[in-house]
C-alpha positions in Angstrom: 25.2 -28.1 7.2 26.5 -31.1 5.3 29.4 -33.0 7.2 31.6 -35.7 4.5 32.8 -37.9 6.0 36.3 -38.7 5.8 37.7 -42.1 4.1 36.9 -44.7 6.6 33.0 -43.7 6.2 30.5 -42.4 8.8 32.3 -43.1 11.9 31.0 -42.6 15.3 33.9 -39.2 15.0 31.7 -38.3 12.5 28.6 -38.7 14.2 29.9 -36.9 17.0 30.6 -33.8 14.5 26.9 -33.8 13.6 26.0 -34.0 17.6 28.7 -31.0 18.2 27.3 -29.1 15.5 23.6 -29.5 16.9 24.8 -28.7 20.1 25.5 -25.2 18.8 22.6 -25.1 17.0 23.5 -26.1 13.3 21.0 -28.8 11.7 24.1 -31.1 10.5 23.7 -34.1 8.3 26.4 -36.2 7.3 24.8 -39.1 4.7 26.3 -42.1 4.9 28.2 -42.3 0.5 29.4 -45.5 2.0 26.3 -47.5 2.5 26.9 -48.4 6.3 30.7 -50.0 5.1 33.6 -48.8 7.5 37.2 -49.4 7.6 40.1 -49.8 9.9 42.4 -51.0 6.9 43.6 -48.2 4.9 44.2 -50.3 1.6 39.9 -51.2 1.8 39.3 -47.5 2.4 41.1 -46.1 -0.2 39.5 -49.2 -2.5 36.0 -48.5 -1.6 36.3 -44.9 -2.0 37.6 -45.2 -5.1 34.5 -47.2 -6.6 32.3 -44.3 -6.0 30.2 -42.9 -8.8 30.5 -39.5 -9.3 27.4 -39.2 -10.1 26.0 -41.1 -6.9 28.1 -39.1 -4.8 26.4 -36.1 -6.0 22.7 -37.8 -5.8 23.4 -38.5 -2.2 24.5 -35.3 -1.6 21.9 -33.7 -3.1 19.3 -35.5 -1.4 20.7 -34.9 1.8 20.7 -31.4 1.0 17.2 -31.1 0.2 15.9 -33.0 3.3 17.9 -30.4 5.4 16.3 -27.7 3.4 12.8 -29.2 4.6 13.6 -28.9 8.5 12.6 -26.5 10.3 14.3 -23.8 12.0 14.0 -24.7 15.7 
């Protein structure tokens, strides 16, 4: 399962999703779009996420994708 992460990047609430989801099972990845940056201040969220490219977005995705596709069932 993919998890995106909200605005202010891969949190440690987002990490916790992933480690919920394994808990139950589910092989959960969230990648990281915003390349380790996090943010308390709304105005440098909302910046950064703007900035994304489209087409990045959707390389990282599909990467992280992939890799989850390789795991093995436990």
């Amino acid at each position: 399962m993919l998890v995106i992460h909200e605005i202010f990047g891969l949190t440690d609430w987002v990490r916790g999703v992933c480690d919920q989801l394994a808990e139950n099972g589910l092989i959960a990845i969230a990648p990281d779009l915003l390349s380790g940056q996090t943010f308390s201040d709304l105005d440098a969220a909302r910046k950064a996420i703007s900035e994304l490219k489209k087409e990045k977005v959707q390389a990282d995705l599909a990467a992280a994708s992939a890799f989850a596709l390789k795991i093995p069932a436990g």
